[in-house]
C-alpha positions as CSV (number, residue, x, y, z in Angstrom):
1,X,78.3,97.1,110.2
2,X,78.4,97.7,106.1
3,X,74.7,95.9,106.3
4,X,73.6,97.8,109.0
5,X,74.6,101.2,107.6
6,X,72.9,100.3,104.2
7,X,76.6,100.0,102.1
8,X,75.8,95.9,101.9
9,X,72.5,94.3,100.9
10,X,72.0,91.0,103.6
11,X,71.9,87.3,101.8
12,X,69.8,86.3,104.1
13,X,68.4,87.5,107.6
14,X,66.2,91.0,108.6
15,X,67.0,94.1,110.6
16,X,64.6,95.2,112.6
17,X,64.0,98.6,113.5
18,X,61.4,99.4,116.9
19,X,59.7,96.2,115.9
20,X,59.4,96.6,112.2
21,X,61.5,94.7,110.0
22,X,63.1,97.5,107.4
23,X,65.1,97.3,103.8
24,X,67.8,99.5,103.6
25,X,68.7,100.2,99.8
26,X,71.6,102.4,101.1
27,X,73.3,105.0,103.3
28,X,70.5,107.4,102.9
29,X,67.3,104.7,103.7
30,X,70.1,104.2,106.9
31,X,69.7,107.8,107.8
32,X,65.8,107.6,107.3
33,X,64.9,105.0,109.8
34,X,67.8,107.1,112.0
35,X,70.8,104.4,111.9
36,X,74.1,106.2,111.2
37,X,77.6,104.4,111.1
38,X,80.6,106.7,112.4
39,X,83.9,105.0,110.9
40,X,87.2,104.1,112.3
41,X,88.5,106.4,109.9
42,X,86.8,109.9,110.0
43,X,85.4,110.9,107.2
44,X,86.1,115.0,107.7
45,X,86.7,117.2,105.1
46,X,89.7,119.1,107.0
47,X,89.6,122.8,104.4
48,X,86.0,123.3,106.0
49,X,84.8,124.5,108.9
50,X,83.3,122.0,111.4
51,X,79.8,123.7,110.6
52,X,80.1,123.0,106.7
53,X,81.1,119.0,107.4
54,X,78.4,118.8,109.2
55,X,75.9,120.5,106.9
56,X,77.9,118.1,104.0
57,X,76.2,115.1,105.9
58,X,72.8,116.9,106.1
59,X,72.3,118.6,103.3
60,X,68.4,118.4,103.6
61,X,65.5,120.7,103.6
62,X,65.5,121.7,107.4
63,X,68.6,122.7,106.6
64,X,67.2,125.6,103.9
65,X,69.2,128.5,105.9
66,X,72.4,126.4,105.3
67,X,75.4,127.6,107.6
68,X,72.8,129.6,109.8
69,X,70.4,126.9,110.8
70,X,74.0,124.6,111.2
71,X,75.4,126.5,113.8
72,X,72.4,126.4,115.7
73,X,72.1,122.6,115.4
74,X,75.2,122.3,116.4
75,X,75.2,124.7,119.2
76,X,72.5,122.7,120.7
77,X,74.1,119.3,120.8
78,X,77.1,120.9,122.2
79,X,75.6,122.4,124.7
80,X,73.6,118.9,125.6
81,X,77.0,117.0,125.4
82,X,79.1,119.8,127.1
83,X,81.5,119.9,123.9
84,X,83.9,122.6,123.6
85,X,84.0,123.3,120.1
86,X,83.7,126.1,118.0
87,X,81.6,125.7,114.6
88,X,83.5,128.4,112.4
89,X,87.2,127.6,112.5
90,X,87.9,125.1,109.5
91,X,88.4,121.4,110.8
92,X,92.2,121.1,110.7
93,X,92.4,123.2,114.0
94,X,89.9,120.7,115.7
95,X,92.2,117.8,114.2
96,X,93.3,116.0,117.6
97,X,91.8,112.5,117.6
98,X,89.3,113.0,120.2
99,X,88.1,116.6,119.1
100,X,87.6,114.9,115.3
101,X,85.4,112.3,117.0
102,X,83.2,114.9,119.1
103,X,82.7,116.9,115.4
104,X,81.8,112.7,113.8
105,X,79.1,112.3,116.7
106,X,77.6,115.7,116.5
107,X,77.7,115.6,112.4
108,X,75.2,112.2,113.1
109,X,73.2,113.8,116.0
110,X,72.5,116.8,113.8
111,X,70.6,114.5,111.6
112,X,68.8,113.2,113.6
113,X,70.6,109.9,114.7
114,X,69.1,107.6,117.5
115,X,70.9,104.9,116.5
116,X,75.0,105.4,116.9
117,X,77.4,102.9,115.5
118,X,80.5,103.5,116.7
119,X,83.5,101.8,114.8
120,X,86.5,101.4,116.8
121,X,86.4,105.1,117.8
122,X,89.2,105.2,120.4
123,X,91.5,103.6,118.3
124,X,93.2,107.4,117.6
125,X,93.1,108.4,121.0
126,X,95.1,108.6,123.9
127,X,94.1,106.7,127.0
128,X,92.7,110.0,128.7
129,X,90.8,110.9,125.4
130,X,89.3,107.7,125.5
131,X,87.6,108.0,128.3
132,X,86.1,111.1,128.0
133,X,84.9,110.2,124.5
134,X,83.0,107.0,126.2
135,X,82.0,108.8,128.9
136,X,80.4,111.2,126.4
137,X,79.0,108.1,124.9
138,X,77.7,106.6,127.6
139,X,75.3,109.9,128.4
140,X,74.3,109.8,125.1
141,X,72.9,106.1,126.0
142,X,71.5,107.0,129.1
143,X,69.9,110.2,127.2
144,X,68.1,107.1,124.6
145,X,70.2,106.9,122.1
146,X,70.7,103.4,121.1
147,X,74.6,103.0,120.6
148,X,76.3,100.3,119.0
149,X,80.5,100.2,120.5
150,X,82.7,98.0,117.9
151,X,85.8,97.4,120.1
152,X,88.6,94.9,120.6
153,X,89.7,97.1,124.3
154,X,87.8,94.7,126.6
155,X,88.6,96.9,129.4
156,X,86.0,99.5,127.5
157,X,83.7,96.8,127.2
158,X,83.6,96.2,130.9
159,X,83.5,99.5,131.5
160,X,80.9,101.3,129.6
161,X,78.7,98.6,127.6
162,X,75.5,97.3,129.0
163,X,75.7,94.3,126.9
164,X,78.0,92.5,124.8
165,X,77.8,90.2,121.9
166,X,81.1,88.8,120.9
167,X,81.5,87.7,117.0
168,X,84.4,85.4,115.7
169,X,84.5,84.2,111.9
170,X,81.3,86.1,110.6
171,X,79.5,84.3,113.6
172,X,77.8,85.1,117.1
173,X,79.4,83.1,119.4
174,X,78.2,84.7,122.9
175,X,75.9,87.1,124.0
176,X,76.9,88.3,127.7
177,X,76.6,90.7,130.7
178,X,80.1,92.4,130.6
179,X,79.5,92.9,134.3
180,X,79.3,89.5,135.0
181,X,81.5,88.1,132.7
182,X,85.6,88.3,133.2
183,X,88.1,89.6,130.9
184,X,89.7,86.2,131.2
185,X,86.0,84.7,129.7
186,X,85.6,87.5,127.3
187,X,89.5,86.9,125.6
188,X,89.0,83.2,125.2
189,X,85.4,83.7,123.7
190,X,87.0,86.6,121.4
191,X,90.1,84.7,120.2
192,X,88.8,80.9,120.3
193,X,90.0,78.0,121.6
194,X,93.5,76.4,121.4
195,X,94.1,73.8,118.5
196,X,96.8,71.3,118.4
197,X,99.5,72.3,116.2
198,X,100.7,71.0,112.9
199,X,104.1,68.9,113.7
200,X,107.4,71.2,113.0
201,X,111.1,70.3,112.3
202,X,112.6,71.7,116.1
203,X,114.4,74.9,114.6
204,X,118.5,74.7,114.6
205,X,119.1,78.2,115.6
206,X,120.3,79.8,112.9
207,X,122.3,83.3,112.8
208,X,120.7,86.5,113.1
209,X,119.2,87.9,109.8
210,X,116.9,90.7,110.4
211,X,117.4,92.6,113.6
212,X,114.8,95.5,114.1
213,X,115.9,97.9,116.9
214,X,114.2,100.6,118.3
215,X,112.1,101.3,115.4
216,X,109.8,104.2,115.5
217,X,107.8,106.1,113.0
218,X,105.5,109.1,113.3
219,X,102.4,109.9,110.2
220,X,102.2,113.1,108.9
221,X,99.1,114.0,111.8
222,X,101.3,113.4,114.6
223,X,100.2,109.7,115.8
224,X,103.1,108.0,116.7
225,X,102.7,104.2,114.5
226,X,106.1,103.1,115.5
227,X,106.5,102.7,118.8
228,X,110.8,101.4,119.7
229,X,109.5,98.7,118.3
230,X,112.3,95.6,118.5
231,X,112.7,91.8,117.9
232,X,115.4,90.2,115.7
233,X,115.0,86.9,113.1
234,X,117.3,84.1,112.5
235,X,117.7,82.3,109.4
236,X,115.3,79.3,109.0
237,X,112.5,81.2,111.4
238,X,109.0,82.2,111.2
239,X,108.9,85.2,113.9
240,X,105.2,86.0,113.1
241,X,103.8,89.4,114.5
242,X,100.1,88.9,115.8
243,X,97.5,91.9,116.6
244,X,94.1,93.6,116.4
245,X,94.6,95.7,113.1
246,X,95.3,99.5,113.6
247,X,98.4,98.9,116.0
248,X,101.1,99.5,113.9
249,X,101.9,96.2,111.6
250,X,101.4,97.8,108.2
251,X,103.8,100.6,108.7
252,X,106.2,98.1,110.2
253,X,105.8,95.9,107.2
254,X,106.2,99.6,104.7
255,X,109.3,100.2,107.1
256,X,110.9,96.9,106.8
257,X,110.3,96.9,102.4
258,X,111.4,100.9,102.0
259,X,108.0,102.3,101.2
260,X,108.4,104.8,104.3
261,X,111.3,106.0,106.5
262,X,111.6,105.4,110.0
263,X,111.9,108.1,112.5
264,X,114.6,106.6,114.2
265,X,116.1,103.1,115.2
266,X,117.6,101.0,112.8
267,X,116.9,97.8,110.4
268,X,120.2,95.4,110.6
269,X,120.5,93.1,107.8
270,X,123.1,90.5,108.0
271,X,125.7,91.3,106.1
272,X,124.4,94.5,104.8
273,X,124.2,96.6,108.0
274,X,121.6,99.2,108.6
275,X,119.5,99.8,105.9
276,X,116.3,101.7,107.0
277,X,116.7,104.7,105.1
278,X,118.5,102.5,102.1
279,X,116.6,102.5,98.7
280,X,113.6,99.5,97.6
281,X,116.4,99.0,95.0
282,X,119.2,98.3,97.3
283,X,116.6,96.2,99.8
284,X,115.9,93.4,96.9
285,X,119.5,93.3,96.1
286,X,120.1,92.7,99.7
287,X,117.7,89.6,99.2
288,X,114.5,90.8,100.9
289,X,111.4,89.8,99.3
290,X,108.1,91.5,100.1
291,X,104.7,90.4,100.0
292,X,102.1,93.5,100.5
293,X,99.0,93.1,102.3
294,X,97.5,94.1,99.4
295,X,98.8,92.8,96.5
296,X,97.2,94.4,93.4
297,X,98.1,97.8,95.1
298,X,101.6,96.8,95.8
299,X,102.7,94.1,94.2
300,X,101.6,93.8,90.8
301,X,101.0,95.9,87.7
302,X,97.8,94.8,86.5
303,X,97.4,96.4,83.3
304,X,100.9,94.6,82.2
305,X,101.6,91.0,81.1
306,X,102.1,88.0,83.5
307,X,105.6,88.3,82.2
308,X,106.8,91.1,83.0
309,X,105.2,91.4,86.3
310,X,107.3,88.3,86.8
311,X,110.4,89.9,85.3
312,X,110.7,92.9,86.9
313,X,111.7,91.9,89.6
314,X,115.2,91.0,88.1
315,X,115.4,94.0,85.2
316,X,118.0,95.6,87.3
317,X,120.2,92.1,88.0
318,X,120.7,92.2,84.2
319,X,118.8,88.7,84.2
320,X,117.7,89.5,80.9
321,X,120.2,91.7,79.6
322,X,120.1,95.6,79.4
323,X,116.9,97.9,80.2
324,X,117.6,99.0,76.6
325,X,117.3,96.1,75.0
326,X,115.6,93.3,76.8
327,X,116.3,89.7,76.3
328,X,112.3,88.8,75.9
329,X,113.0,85.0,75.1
330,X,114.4,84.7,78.4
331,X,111.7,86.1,80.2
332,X,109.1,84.0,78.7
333,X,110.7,81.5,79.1
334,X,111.4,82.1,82.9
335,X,107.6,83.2,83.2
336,X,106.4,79.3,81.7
337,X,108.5,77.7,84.1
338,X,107.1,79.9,87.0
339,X,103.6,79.3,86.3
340,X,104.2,75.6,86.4
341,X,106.0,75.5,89.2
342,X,104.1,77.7,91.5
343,X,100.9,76.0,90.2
344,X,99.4,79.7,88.8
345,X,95.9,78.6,87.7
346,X,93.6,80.3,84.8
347,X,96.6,81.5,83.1
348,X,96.0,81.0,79.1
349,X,98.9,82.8,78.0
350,X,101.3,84.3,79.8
351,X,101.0,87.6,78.1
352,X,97.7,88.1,79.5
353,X,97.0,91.0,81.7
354,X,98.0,90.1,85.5
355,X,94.3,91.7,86.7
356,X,93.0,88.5,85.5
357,X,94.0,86.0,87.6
358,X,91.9,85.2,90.9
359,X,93.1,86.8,94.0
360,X,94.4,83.3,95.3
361,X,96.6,83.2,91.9
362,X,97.8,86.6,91.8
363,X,99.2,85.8,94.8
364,X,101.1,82.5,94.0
365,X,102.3,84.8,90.7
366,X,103.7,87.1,93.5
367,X,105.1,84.4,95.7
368,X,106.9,82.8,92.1
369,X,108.8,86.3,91.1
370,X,109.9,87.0,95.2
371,X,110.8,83.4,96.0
372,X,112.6,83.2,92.5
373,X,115.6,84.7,94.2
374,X,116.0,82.4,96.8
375,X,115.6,85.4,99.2
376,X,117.4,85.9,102.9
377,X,114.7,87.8,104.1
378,X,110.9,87.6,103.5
379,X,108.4,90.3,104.6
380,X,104.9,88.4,104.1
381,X,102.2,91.4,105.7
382,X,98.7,88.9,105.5
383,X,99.5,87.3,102.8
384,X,96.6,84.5,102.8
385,X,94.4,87.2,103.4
386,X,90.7,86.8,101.0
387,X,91.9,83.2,99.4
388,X,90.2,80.6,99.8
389,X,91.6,76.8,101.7
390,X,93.8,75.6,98.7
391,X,95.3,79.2,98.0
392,X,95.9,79.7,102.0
393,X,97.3,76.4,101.7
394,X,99.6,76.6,98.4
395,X,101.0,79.9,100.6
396,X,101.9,78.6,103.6
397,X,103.3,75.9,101.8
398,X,105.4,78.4,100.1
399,X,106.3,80.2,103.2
400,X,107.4,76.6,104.9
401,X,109.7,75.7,102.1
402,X,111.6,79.1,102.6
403,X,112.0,78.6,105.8
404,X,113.5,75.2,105.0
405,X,115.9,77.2,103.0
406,X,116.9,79.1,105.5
407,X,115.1,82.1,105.0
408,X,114.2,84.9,107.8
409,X,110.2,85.4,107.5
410,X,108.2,87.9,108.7
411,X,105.3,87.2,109.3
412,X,102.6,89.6,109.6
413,X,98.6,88.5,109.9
414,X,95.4,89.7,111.6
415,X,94.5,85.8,111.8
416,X,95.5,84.3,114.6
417,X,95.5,81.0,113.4
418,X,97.9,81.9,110.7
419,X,100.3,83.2,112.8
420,X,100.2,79.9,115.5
421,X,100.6,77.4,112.6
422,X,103.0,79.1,111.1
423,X,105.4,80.5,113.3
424,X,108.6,79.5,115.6
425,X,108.6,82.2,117.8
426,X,105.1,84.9,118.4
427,X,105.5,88.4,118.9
428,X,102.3,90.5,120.1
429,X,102.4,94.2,118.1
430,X,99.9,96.8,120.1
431,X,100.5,100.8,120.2
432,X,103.2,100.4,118.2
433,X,105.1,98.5,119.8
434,X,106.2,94.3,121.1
435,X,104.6,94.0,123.8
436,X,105.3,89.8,124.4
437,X,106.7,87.4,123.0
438,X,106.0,83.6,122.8
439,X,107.4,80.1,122.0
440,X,106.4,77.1,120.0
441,X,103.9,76.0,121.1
442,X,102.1,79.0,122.2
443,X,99.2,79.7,124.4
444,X,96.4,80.9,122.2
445,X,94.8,82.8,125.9
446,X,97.8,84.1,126.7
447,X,98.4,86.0,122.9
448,X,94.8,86.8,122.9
449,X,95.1,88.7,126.4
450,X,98.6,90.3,125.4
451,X,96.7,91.7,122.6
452,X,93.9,92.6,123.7
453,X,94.9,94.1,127.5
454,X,97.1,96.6,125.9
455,X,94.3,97.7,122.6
């Protein structure tokens, strides 16, 4: 879709446009030959009025009247799509999830759009919303406009699409007649066949370590991302948590490491108790370690050495003496040993700046510090996610060897296979919430329709 709206430039490859092939040097050249690309995410500025976010996204001559010439746009694409919305209020009153997309598609029709790519644009909504939304959609087909529906919700896809193509790993791997096809067909082609699985040490059944119950957490703008979400770990287990992105797993994985509070329910650590509203602090000397889905946001300080990026994690343990005066011998020395050991590649001196090193080492340097501690409880949110096979490797590795410790891992990843190599036990995340859970070995169709029937 980045190619198609003009953000990425194609290696290789043509898009063709009513029968001419076209270069498109950008979002503008997109907008010339009448391709617009309506994000997941709405890009709405919420201070203004719905009539000034959509005169920010056409800001050219036809508009020479500004607000005036706007409102009249607008009033005639609402009246074509029967929208009940009011131009002149500022945005934030129109901010319920389906009324937000109405304002995205009319912001793009106003220009001129008459081809529509809509990314995931139900993912906000309620069930109810969703349908009207497609239903609005599917006029705007019938009415010529070319529309291009990126969805995981088979159902939709049955439903409203005339066509289907169904892309796994960068690749087109069926084009179909959603009406002739089955949601059975359509899951396996999305998710892939089952592979055998790697060979596992039968786990023991250790005791309880992480026990989440009845979590729940609502954002700021009212969507509930939490849903009573529940499932418990036990020591020496991989319990991974599979999903299409969007349905909660990154604010369980903030929930479980302290970067936001739950609503309600509770986070029972063995031998701690209850600690979802307890400190980051207290969580790492309880023994958690954490391993962000994005790890230069999260998980390192770039602009500081390889040492103390590695040493901060034990500041606070007096590792290395007091915060006033730190014991800098130690830590380098530490730091040598956990390069070697944890096999950190293009790493010429440890005091070099952490932003350096290759995504698939910056990782390993953040494996090294949280696995330093021989932690109870890991919290790894997709954490092969951009490396390349010997870095995915090296971190699985990693993972493996604390489970043979004895560790509780969490495992959350949007890959699939990740999750069924890894993992003793399978939970399915959508809306929020658990919605099935699976054995070792697990049945790739079955996981793939759990997550998918309730998208």
């Amino acid at each position: 879709m980045n190619v198609a709206a003009g953000l990425y430039a194609p290696d290789a490859g043509s898009i063709v446009i009513d029968g001419v092939a076209v270069s498109l040097s950008g979002p503008a050249a997109a907008r010339q030959h009448a391709s617009v690309w309506c994000h997941q995410h709405f890009k709405l500025v919420k201070p203004f009025t719905v009539a000034e976010n959509v005169l920010l996204a056409n800001p050219g001559p036809h508009f020479s009247s500004g607000i005036r010439d706007i409102r009249a746009a607008i009033a005639k694409q609402v009246d074509a799509l029967k929208f009940a919305i009011d131009p002149r209020p500022p945005h934030r009153r129109h901010d319920g999830g389906r009324a937000a997309a109405k304002v995205e598609i009319i912001k793009v029709l106003v220009g001129g759009a008459k081809i529509l790519i809509l990314d995931e644009p139900t993912a906000v909504l309620t069930d109810a919303e969703a349908i009207g939304l497609l239903e609005i959609v599917q006029r705007l087909a019938r009415a010529g406009t070319t529309v291009v529906l990126v969805t995981h919700k088979l159902q939709d896809v049955k439903r409203f699409a005339d066509a289907v193509t169904i892309m796994r790993g960068g690749k087109t791997v069926a084009k179909l007649d959603p009406r002739q096809s089955s949601a059975e067909q359509l899951t396996e082609l999305t998710v892939g066949q089952t592979s055998a699985l790697p060979e596992r040490t039968p786990h023991l059944g250790g005791p309880t370590r992480l026990n989440v119950g009845a979590l729940s957490y609502t954002r700021g703008d009212g969507r509930t991302m939490l849903n009573n979400t529940s499932f418990y770990v036990r020591a020496g287990e991989i319990y991974g948590i599979a999903g299409v992105s969007g349905n909660g797993q990154a604010e369980l994985a903030e929930a479980l490491i302290g970067a936001i509070e739950p609503s309600s329910g509770e986070i029972w650590l063995d031998g701690t108790g209850d600690i979802s509203h307890a400190s980051q602090a207290k969580r790492r000397e309880a023994a958690i370690a954490a391993i962000p889905a994005d790890r230069y946001a999260y998980a390192l300080a770039g602009s500081l050495p390889i040492t103390d990026n590695l040493a901060v994690a034990q500041i606070r343990s007096g590792r290395y003496g007091s915060v006033i005066k730190l014991n800098r011998a130690a830590m380098r020395r530490d730091a040598i040993a956990a390069v070697r050991d944890y096999d950190v590649q293009g790493v010429h001196s440890i005091n070099q700046k952490a932003s350096l090193l290759s995504g698939g080492n910056a990782q390993k340097l953040v494996i090294a510090r949280e696995f330093n501690r021989a932690p109870e409880v890991v919290v790894a949110h997709s954490p092969s996610r951009g490396l390349d096979a010997r870095a995915c490797a090296a971190v699985h590795q990693s993972l493996i060897a604390a489970r043979e410790h004895g560790a509780a891992i969490v495992l959350i990843s949007e890959d699939l296979d990740e999750v069924l190599s890894l993992s003793d036990r399978i939970g399915v995340m959508s809306r929020g919430a658990i919605v099935g859970e699976f054995g070792r070995p697990a049945d790739r169709q079955a996981i793939g329709r759990a997550m998918v029937d309730h998208g």
